[in-house]
FIVO-432001 format. One record per atom (N, C-alpha, C): x, y, z; residue in one letter. Coordinates in steps of 0.001 Angstrom, whole numbers, padded with zeros to 6 digits, always signed. Example, Ala and Ser with C-alpha at 12.3 -4.5 7.8 and 13.67 -1.06 7.14 Angstrom:
<sites>
+013190-005690+007800A +012300-004500+007800A +013200-003300+007800A +012850-002250+007080S +013670-001060+007140S +012900+000030+007870S 
</sites>
This chain:
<sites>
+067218+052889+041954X +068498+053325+042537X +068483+054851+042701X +069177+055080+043444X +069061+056466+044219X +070485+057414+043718X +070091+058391+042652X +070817+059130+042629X +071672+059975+043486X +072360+061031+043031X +073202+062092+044267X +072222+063282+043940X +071827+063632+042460X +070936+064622+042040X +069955+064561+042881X +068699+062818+043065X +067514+062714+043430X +067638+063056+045138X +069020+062249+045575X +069077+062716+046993X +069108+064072+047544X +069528+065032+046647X +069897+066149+047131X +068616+067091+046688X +067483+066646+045739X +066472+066857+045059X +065273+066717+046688X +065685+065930+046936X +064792+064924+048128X +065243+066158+049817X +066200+066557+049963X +066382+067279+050648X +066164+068551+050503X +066047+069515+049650X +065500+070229+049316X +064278+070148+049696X +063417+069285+049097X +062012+069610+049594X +061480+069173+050364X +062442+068333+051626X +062015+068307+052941X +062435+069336+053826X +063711+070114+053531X +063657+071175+054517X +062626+072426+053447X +062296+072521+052598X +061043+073271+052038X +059768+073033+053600X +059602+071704+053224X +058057+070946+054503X +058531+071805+055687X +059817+071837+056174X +059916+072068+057687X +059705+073614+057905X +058943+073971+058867X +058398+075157+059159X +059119+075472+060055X +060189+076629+059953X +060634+077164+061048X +060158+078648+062162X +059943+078239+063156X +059169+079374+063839X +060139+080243+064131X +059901+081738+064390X +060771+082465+064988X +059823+083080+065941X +060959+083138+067099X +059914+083603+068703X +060358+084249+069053X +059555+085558+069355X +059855+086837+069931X +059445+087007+071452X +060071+087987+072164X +059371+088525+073514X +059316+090073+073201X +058265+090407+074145X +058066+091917+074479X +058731+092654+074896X +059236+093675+073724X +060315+094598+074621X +059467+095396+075820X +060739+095182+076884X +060964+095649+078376X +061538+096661+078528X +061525+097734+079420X +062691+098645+079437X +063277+097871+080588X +064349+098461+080945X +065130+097942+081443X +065224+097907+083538X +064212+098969+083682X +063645+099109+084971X +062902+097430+085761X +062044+097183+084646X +061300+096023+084890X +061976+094833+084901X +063312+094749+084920X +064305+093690+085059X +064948+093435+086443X +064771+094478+087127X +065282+094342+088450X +064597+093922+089010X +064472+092290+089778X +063609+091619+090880X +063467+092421+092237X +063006+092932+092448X +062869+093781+093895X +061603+093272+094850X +061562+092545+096058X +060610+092180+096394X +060493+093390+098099X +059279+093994+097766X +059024+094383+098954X +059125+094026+100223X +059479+094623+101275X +059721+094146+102563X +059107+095593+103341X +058486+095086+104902X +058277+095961+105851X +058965+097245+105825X +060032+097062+106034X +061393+097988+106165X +061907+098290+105091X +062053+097918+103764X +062634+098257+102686X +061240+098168+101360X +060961+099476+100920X +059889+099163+099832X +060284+100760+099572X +059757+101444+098198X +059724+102888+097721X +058539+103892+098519X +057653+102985+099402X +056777+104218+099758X +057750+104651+100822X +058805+103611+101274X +059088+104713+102962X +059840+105802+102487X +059298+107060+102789X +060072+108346+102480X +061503+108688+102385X +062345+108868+101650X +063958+109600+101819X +064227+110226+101317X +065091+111070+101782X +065463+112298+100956X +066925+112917+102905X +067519+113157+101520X +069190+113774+102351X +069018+115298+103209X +068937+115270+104481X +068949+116111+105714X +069844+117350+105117X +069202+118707+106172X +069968+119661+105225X +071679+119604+104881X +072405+118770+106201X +073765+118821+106024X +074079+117843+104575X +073250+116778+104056X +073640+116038+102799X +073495+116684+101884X +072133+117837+102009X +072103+118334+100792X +073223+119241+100047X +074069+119996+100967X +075134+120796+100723X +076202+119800+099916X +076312+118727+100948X +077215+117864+100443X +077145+117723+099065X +075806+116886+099070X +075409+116578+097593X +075637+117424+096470X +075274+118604+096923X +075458+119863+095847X +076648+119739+095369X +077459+119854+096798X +079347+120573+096179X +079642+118666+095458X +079340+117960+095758X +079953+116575+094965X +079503+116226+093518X +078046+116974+093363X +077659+116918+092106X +078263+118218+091125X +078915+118923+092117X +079154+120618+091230X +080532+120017+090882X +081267+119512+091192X +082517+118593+090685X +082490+118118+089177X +081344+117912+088738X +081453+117325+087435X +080518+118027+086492X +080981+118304+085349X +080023+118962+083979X +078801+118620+084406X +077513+119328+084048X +076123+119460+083550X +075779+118102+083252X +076133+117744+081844X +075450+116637+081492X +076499+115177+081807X +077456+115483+082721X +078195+114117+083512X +077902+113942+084870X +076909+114457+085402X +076770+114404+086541X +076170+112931+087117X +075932+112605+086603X +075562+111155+086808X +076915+109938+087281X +078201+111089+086876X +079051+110723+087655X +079752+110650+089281X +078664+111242+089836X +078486+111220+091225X +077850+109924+092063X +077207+109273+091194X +076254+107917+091772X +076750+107300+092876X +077861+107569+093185X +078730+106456+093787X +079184+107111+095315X +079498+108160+095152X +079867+109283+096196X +078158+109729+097314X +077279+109213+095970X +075835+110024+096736X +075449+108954+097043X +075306+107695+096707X +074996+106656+097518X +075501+106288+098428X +077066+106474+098931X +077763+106339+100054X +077101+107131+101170X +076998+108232+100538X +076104+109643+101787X +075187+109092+102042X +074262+108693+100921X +072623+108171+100993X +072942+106735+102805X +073790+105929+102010X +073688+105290+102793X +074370+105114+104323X +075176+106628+104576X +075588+106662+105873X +074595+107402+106398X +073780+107767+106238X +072721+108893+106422X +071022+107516+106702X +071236+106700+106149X +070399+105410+106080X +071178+104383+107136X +071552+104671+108165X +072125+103941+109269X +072793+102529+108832X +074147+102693+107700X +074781+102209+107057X +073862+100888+105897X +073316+101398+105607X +072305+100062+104324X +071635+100926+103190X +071532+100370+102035X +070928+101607+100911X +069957+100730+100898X +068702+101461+101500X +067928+100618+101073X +066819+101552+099177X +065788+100476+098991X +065490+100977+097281X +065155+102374+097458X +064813+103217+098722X +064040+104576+098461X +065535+105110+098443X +066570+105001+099083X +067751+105769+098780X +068524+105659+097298X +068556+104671+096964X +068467+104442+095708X +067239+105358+094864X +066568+104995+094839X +065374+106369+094063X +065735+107348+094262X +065934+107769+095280X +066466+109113+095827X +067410+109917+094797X +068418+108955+094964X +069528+109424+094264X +069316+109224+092824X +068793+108407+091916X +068457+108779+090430X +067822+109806+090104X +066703+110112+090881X +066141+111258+091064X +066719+112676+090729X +067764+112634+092095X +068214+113870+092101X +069440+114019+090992X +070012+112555+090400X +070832+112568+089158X +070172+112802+088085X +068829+113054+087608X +068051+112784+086473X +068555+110762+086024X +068990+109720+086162X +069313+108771+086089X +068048+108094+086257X +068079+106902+085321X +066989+106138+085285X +067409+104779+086360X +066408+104725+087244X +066442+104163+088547X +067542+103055+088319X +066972+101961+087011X +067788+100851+086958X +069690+100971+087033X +069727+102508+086388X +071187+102569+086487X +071554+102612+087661X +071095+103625+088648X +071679+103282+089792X +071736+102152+090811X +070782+101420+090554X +070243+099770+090875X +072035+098810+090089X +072277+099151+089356X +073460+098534+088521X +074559+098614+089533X +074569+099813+089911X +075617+099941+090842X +075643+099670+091972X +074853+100036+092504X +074698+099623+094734X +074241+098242+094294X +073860+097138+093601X +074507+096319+093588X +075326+094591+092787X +076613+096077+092303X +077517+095044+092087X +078732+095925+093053X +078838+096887+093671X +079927+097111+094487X +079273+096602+096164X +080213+095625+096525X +080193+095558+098116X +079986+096085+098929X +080559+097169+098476X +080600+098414+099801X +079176+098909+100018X +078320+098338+099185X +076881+099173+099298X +075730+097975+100173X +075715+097998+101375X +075050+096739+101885X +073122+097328+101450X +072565+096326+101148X +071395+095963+100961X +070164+095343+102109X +070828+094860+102946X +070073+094828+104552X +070575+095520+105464X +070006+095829+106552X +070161+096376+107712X +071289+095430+108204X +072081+096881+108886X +073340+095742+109750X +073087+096723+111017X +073724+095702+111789X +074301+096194+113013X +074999+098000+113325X +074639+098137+114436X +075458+099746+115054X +077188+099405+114488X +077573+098624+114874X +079119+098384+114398X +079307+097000+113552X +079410+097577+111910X +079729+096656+111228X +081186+096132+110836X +081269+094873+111737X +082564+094191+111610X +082790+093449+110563X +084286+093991+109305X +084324+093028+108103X +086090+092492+108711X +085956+091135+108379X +087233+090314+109122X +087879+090081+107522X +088990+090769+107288X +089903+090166+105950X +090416+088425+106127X +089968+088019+105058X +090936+086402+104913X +091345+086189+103820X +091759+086981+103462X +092241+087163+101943X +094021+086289+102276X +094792+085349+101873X +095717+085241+101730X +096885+085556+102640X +097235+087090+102678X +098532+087620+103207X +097773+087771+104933X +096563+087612+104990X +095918+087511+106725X +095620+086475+107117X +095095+085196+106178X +094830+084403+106308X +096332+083654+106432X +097709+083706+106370X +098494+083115+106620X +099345+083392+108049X +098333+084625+108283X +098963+085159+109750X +098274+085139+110600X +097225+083979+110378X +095866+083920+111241X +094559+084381+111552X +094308+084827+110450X +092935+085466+110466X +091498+084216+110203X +092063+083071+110014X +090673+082163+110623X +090004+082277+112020X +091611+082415+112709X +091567+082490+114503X +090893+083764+114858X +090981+084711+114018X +090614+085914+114153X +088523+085864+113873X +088810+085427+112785X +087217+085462+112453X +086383+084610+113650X +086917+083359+113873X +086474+082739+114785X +086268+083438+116267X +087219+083638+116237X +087070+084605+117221X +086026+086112+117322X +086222+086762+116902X +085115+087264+116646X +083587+087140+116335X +083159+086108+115605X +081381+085109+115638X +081596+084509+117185X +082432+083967+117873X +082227+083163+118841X +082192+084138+120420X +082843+085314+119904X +083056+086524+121267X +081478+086891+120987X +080989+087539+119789X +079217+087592+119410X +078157+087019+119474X +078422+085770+120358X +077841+085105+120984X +077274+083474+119621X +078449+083629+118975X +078404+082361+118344X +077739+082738+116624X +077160+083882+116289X +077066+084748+115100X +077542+084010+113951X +077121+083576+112262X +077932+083164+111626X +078022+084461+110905X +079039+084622+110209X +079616+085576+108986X +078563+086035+108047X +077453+087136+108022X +076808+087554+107541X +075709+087845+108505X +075671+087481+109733X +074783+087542+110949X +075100+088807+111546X +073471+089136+112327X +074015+090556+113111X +073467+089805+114779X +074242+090202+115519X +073587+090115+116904X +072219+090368+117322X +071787+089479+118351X +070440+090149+118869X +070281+091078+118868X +071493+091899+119879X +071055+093037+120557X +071796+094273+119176X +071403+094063+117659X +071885+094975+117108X +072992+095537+116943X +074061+094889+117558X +075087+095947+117853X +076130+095677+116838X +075867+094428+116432X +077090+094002+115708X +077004+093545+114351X +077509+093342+113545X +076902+092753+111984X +078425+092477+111761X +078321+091078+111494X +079927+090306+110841X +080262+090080+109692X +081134+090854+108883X +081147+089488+107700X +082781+089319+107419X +082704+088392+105866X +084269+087901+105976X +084477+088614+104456X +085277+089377+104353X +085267+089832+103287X +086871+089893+102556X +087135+090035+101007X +088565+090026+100773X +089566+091243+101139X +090614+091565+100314X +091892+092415+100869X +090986+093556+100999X +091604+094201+102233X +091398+095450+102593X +092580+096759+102793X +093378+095720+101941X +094670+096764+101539X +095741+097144+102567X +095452+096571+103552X +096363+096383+104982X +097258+095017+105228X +097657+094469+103761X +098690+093528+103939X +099333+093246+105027X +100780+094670+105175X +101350+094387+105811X +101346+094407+107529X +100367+094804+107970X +099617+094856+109525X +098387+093482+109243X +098655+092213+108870X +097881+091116+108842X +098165+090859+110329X +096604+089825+110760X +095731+089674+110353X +094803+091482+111163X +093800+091689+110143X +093320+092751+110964X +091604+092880+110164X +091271+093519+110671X +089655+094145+110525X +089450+095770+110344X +088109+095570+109966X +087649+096981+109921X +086294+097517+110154X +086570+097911+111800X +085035+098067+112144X +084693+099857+111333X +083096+100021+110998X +083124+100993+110602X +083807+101496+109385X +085070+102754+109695X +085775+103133+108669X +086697+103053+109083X +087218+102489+110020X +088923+102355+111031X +089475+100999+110532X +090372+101206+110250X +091443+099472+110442X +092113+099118+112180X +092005+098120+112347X +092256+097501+113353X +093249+096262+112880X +094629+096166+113126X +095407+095773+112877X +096659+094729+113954X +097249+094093+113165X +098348+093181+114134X +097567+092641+115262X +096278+091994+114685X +095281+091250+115543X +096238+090430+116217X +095467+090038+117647X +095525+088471+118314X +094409+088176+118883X +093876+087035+119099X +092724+086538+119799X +092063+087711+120994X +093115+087859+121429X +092999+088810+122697X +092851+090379+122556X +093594+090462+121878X +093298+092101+121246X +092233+092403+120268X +091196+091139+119237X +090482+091228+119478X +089416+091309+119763X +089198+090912+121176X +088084+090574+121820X +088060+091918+122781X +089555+092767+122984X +089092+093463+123807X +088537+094791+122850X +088871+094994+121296X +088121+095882+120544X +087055+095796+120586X +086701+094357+120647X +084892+094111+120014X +084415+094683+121653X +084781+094377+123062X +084183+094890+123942X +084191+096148+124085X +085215+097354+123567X +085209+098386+123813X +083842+099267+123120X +084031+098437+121803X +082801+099032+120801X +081264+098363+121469X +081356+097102+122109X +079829+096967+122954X +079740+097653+124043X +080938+098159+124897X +080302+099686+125577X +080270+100824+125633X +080121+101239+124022X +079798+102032+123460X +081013+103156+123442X +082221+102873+123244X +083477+103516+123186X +084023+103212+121997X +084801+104380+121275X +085739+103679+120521X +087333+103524+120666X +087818+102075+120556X +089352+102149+121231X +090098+102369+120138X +091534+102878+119783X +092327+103454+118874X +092468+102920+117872X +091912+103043+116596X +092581+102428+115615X +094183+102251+114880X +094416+101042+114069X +095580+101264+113929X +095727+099735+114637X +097294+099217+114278X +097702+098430+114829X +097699+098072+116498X +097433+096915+116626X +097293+096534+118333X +098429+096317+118986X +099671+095892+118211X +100831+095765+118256X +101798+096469+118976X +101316+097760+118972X +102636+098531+119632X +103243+099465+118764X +103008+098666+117776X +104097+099824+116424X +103386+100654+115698X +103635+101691+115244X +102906+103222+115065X +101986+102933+113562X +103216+102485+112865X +102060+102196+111344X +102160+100621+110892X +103242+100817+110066X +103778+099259+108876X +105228+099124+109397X +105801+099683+110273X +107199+099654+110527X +107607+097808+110593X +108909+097769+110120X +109349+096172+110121X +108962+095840+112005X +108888+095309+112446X +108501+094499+113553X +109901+094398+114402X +111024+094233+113710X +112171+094436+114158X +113288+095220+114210X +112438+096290+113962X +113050+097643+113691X +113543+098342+112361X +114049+099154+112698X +114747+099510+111073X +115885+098902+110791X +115608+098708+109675X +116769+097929+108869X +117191+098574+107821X +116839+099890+107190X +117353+100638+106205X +117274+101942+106777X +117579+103082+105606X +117870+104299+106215X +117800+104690+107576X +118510+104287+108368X +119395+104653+109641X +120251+105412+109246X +120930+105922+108719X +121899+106848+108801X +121833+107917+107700X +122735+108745+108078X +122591+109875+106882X +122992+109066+105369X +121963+109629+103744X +122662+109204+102916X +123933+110253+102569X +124549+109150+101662X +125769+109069+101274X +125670+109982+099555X +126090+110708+099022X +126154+110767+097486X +126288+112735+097645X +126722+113185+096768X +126881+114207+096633X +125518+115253+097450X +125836+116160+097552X +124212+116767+098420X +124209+116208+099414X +123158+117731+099963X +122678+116780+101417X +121559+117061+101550X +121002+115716+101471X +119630+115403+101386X +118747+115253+102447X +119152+115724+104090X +118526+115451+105084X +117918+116436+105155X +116483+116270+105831X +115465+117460+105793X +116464+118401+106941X +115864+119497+107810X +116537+120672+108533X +116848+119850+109883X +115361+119187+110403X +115231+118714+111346X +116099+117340+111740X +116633+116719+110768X +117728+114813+110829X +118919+115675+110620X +119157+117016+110661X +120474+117498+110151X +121643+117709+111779X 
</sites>
């Protein structure tokens, strides 16, 4: 018969028998973690480095911050890097810029990409991002996107045109709520879309013009659509609070 002593006697010296391994890996620094696969067009031998007008730039954006915080610029110099790189960072602009941060490559690799704004392939002469975030998407910005891949000759959302000119994608709020549904070619908002208005943006920008940014609508900024409905008249309360010019 089997004790509680002998049982617990008996376990003991079977986990004694059992050999537990412990398994290590080779420390890595942290460079050798980034998958980067060479391409024609994107690899570290193709040369970069910022034209004399970036370099000024660069200077006065890095002279903004202490000596040993300067590494707080990464973000401002990769934007340059990459308007200066015919809107794409590719890895030598990235090098570039750790470089000239003293920053170890991988950090700046951390950043261009987990922010959006930093594209990683070549796009198009005019990169079109279509908002469908919610407050556009309820005012028609499917019709809008569609419209736009199908005016591009049928393009899906991450596609650039044959002829280069165009690069689409669908991306979230672009902080232009209240002028839904709208886009943003470049650095312009294009606003109070319709099918028609636009198709005639996307043609203005394929012959090589740019047409006004800003709402297509008619109305100057965010104004209510039906006019004003508040401060119309002088206020009311002790003082007078109208600038020289409403007086």
């Amino acid at each position: 018969m089997f004790t509680v002593k002998s049982l617990r006697q008996a376990s003991v010296l079977q986990s004694l028998a059992v050999r537990r391994c412990i398994s290590t890996t080779t420390a890595r620094k942290s460079d050798a973690l980034f998958n980067h696969r060479d391409t024609p067009y994107n690899n570290p031998k193709i040369p970069f480095e910022f034209d004399e007008a970036n370099k000024k730039r660069a200077d006065e954006i890095i002279s903004r911050y202490p000596p040993q915080y300067k590494k707080a610029a990464v973000i401002p110099l990769l934007d340059l890097g990459q308007r200066q790189n015919k809107g794409w960072t590719s890895i030598s602009v990235m090098n570039y810029v750790a470089k000239l941060l003293e920053m170890p490559p991988m950090r700046v690799y951390e950043v261009a990409t987990f922010y959006t704004m930093f594209n990683r392939e070549p796009i198009g002469a005019n990169f079109v991002q279509v908002c469908t975030t919610t407050p556009c998407m309820l005012r028609g910005s499917t019709e809008i996107l569609n419209t736009v891949c199908s005016h591009l000759g049928g393009i899906k959302p991450g596609e650039t045109t044959k002829d280069g000119k165009f690069t689409v994608m669908e991306v979230e709020c672009q902080g232009a709520c209240s002028n839904a549904p709208m886009m943003v070619v470049g650095d312009d908002f294009y606003e109070d879309l319709t099918e028609e208005s636009t198709k005639k943006v996307l043609d203005a920008f394929s012959k090589g013009t740019k047409p006004k940014p800003g709402p297509q609508s008619g109305r100057l900024t965010s104004e209510n659509s039906a006019g004003m409905t508040a401060l119309t008249s002088k206020p009311y309360g002790p003082g007078d609070f109208c600038a020289p010019e409403f007086k």
